[in-house]
C-alpha positions in Angstrom: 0.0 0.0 0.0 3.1 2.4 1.2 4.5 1.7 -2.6 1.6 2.6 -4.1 0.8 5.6 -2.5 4.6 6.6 -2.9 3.9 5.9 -6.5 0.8 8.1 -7.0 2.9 10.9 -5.1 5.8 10.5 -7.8 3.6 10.3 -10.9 1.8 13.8 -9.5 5.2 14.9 -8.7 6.4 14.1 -12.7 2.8 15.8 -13.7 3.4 19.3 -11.9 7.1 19.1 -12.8 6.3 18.4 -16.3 3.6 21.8 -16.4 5.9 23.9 -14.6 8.8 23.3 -17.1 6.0 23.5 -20.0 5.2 26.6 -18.3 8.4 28.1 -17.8 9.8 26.9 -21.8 6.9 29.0 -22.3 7.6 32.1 -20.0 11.2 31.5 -21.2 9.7 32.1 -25.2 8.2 35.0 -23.9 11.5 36.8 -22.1 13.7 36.3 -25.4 11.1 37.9 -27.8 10.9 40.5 -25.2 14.5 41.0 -25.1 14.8 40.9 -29.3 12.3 43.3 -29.3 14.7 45.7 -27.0 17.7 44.9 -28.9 15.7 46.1 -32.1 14.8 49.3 -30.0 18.4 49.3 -28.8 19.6 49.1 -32.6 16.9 51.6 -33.5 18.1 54.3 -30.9 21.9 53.9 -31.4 21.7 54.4 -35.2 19.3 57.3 -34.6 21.8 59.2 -31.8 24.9 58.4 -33.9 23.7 59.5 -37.1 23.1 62.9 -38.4 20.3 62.7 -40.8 16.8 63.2 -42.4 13.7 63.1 -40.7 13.0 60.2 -43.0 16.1 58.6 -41.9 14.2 58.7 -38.1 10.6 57.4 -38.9 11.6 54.3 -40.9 13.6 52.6 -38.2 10.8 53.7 -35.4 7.8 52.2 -37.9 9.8 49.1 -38.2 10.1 48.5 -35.1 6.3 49.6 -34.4 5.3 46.6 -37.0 7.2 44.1 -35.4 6.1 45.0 -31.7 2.5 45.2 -33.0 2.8 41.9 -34.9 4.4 40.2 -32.4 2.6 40.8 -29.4 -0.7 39.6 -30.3 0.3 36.5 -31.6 2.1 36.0 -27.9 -0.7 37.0 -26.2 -2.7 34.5 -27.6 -0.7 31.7 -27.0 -0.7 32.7 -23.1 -4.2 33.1 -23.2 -4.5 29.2 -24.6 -2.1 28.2 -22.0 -4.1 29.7 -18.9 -7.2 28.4 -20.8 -5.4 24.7 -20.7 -4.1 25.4 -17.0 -7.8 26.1 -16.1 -9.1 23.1 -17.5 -6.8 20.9 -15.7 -7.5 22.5 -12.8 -11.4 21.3 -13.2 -10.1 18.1 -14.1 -7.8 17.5 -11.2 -10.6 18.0 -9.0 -13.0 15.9 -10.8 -10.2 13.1 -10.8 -9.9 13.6 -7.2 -13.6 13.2 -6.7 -13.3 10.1 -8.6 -10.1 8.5 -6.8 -12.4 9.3 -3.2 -15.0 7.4 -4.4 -13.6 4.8 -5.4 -12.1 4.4 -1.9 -14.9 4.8 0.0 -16.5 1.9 -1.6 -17.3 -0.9 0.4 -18.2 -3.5 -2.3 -15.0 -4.9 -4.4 -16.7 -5.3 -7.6 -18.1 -1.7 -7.5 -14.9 -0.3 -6.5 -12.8 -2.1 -8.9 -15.9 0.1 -12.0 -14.9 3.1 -9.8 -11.0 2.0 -10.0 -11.5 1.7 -13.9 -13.1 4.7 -14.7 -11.3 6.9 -12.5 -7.9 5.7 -14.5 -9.7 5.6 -17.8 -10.4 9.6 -17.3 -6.9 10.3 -16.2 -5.2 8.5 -19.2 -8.3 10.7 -21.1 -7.1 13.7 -19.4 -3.2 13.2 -20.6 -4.2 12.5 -23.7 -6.7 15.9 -23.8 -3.6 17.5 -22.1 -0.7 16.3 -25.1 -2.8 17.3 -27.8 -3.6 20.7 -26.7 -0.2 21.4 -26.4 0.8 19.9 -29.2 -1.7 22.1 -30.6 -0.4 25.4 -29.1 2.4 24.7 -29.8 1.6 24.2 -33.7 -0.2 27.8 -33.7 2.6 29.4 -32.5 5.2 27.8 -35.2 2.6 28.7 -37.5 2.4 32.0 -36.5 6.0 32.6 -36.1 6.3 31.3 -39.4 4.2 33.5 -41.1 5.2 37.0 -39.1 8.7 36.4 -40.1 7.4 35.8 -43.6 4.9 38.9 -43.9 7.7 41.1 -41.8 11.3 39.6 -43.7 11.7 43.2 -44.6 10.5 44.9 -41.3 13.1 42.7 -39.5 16.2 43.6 -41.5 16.9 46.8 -40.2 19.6 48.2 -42.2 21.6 51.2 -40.3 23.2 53.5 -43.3 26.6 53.9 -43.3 28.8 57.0 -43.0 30.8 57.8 -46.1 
């Protein structure tokens, strides 16, 4: 029974491990677009303070690097947004799998508990599955989207600082 238990602990262990490292790839995603996008402001402000020149000279870095924060950060935002979604519905599933697991406990009868055994592990390997593809999912939108913003913005992303003569 002590194995068992010890068991169940280690496999929840694995599952909140395996979220928070899903979760923090994901946080760590977000931090190094952030920090492009402030090396392209970076790039953007050196070449403006070093460089004497046109007031054309000024706006087409600063629109540049308006197109790529505004095309960026949506896209981001989105994929957050279907991550908290996911974290919410595993929440609600947790619980219900808890409910489950309780029940099948308390029961008194062996057949019974052994139907209340079955389903409860028959929505959990449900759940992991649900779980896998939705990230897998995510995950596909956001290489799709990448994809495509570097492919719409090729130009937007190639800042090219003039040189002096």
């Amino acid at each position: 029974m002590k194995e068992r238990t010890d068991t169940r602990e280690t496999a929840r262990e694995r599952a909140r491990s395996d979220i928070a490292d899903k979760s923090l790839k994901n946080y760590e995603q977000l931090v190094r677009t952030g920090l492009k996008l402030q090396e392209e402001a970076a790039r953007c402000w050196s070449s403006l303070l070093t460089q004497t020149a046109s007031v054309q000279d000024f706006q087409k870095p600063i629109s540049n690097l308006t197109a790529v924060a505004n095309g960026i950060l949506p896209e981001a935002q989105k994929r957050m947004q279907e991550m908290v979604s996911l974290v919410e519905a595993n929440s609600r599933t947790g619980v219900e799998l808890m409910k489950k697991a309780a029940e099948a406990v308390q029961t008194a009868s062996i057949a019974e508990s052994q139907s209340k055994w079955m389903d409860f592990w028959t929505t959990s390997l449900g759940a992991a599955r649900h779980n896998t593809e939705a990230l897998l999912q995510i995950n596909s939108r956001a290489i799709d989207s990448w994809i495509d913003f570097a492919q719409q913005n090729t130009e937007v992303t190639q800042v090219r600082v003039p040189r002096k003569a």
